[in-house]
N, C-alpha and C positions, 0 to 999 in steps of 0.2 A: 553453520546454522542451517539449520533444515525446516521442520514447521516450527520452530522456537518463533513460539509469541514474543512482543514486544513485552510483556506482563511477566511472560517465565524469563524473559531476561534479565528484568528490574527484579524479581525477587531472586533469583541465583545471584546474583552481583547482591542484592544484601544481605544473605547469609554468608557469601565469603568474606565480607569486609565486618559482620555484626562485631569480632573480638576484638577490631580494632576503632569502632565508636566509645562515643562518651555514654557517662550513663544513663542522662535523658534520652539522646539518641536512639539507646538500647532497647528504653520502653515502647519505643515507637517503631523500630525495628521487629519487634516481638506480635507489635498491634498490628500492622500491616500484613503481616504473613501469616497474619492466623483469622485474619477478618478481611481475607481479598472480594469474599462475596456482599460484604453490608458497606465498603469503604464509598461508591459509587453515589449512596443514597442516604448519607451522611452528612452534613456542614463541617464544613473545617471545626466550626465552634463543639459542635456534639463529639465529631472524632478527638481532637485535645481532651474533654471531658472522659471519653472511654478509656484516653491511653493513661492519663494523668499527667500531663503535661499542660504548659502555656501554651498558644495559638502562635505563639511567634517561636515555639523549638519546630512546630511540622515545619515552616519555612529555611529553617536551616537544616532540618532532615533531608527535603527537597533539595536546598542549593550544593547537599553532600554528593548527591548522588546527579548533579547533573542539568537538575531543573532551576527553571524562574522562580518559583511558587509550586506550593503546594498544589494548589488546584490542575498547573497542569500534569503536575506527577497523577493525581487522584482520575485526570482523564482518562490515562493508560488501560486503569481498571474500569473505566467506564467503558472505553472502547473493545476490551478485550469481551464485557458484559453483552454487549449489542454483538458482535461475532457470534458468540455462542448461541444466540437466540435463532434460530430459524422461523420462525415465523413471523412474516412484516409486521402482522397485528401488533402482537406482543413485543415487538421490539421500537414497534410504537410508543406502545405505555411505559416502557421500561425506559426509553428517552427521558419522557416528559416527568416522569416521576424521579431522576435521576438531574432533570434541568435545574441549576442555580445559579441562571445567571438572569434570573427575574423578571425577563421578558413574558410575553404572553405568547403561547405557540399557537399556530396558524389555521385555522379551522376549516373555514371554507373552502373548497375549491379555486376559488379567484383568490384569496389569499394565499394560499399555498402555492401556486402559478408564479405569483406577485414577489414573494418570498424566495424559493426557488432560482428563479430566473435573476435576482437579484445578485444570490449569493454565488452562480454561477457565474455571470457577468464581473464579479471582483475576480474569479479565480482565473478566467480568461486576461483579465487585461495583466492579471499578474505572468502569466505561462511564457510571453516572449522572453522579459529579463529572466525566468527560472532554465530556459533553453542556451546552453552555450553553441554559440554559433557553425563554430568547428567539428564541433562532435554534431550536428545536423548533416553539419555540407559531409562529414567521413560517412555518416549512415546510408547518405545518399548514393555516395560514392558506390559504398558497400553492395547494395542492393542491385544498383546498376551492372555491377559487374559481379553480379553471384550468377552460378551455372543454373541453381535451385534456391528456391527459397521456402523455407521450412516456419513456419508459425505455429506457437502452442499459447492457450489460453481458456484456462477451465473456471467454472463457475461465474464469477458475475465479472470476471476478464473476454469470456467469451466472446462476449458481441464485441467487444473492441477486433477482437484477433479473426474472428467471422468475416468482421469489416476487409478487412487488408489482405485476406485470403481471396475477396470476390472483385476488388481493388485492383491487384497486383492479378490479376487473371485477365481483365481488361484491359491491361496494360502490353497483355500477350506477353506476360513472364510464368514460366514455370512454377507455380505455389502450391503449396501443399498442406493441410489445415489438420493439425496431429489432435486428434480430437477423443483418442484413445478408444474406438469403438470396438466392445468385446474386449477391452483391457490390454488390447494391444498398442501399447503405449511407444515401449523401445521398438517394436515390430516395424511400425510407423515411422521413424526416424533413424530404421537402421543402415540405411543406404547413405546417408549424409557422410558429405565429403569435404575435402578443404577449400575446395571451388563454391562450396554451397556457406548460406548465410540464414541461422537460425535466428530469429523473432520471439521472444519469450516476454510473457506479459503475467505481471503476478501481483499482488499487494496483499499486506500482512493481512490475516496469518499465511502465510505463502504456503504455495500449495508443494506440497511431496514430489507430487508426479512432474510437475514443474522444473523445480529443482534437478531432481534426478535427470528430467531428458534436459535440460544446461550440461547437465555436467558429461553426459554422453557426447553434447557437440563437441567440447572442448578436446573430448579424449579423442573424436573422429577429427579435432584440426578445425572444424565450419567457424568461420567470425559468428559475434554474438551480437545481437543488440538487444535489451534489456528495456523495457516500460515499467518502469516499479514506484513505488512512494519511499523511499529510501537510501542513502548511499553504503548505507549497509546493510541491506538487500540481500541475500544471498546468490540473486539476478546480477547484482552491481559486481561482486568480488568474481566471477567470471566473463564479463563481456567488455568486448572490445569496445563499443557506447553503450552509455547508461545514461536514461533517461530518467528524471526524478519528478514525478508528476504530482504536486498539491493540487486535490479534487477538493471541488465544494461539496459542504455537508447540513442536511436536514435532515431532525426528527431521529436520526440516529441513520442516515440511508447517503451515504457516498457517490456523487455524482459519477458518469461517466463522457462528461461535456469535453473534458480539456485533452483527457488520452485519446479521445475522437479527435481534435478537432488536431493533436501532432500527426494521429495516424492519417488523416486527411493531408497535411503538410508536406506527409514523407511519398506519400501517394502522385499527389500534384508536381511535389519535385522534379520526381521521376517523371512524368509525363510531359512534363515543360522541358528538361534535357532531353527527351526522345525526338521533340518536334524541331530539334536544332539542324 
């Protein structure tokens, strides 16, 4: 997997299985892959209606392929919907116009704060139990005894990866923040050794460039450690620790609270073994 969306994987996996669904299934199979852009801003009720079916076959279409419910399969494409939009504004509107789950979204500045801070606050206290213990103390390890340490992290990964480049400099360890200036991307990471320890930080749709220099570490030997939302990542399937980070989310807009506050964890580690 390379930038395979989580959306072009759920629809490749229903085309290869359509011949072997039932016939309602089929309808619904048909409906979904041919209306991936109107599915988002839909009701369960109105989609059953388009496909021709009961509201209770989308839920076993769902449970075919993996999910609880409908709705969270229908998230996929909601999420894949807010990716593609670049512009905060309109990925604003496309949230709100896309919300059904009948709350009231947050207007004000102090509500949005309020809100916010709330939803972040559940996903922190969630982060310790989602961190396995071992695979911390090995990254530390890692880090601790890399000759070089290499970190890549583009688009809205950056500032995480920015972080732990000016972090681990402080630290008086050798880092180096591959930030592909001029598109020299492998150029950047071509000196990487098996002494050295690459940092790669990614979240769906995962980034190309990403990927590709992963998988340059692995062919030069460098341990990996991986920040992703996934354990099937394509971050995850090569790195020696994988880090599975649930960020909180508003409005359609993904935190970056909880990947700070590991990357602050794996930062402090290191600096609390230094001072021994």
């Amino acid at each position: 997997m390379t930038t395979t969306t989580q959306l072009a994987e759920l629809q490749e996996e229903i085309r290869a299985r359509y011949s072997s669904l039932s016939k309602r299934l089929k309808q619904i199979a048909q409906y979904v892959l041919d209306n991936s852009s109107t599915i988002p801003f839909d009701t369960i009720a109105e989609i059953a209606k388009k496909a021709d079916v009961p509201p209770s076959t989308l839920i076993r279409f769902a449970n075919a392929f993996g999910y609880d419910g409908f709705n969270e399969m229908k998230q996929v494409f909601r999420d894949n919907l807010m990716e593609d939009t670049v512009s905060y504004t309109e990925r604003v509107k496309l949230y709100r116009q896309t919300n059904d789950d009948g709350m009231d979204a947050p207007e004000s500045p102090s509500e949005i704060l309020k809100t916010f801070s709330m939803v972040n606050a559940t996903a922190l206290k969630q982060l310790p139990n989602s961190i396995n213990k071992e695979d911390l103390a090995l990254a530390v390890e890692l880090l601790n005894n890399a000759e070089n340490i290499y970190v890549i992290g583009l688009r809205r990964s950056f500032s995480v990866a920015s972080y732990l480049t000016y972090a681990f400099r402080h630290l008086e360890r050798r880092t180096f923040l591959i930030d592909g200036l001029g598109g020299m991307f492998r150029e950047q990471l071509a000196l990487v050794k098996p002494t050295d320890v690459v940092i790669a930080i990614s979240y769906s749709p995962y980034s190309k460039e990403v990927v590709d220099l992963v998988q340059l570490g692995v062919e030069k030997g460098a341990k990996q450690i991986a920040i992703t939302d996934s354990m099937v990542s394509p971050l995850s399937a090569f790195s020696d620790v994988s880090f599975v980070i649930r960020e909180a989310q508003m409005d359609g807009f993904r935190s970056q609270i909880s990947s700070m506050c590991l990357a602050q964890t794996l930062m402090l580690s290191m600096a609390v073994d230094n001072a021994k």
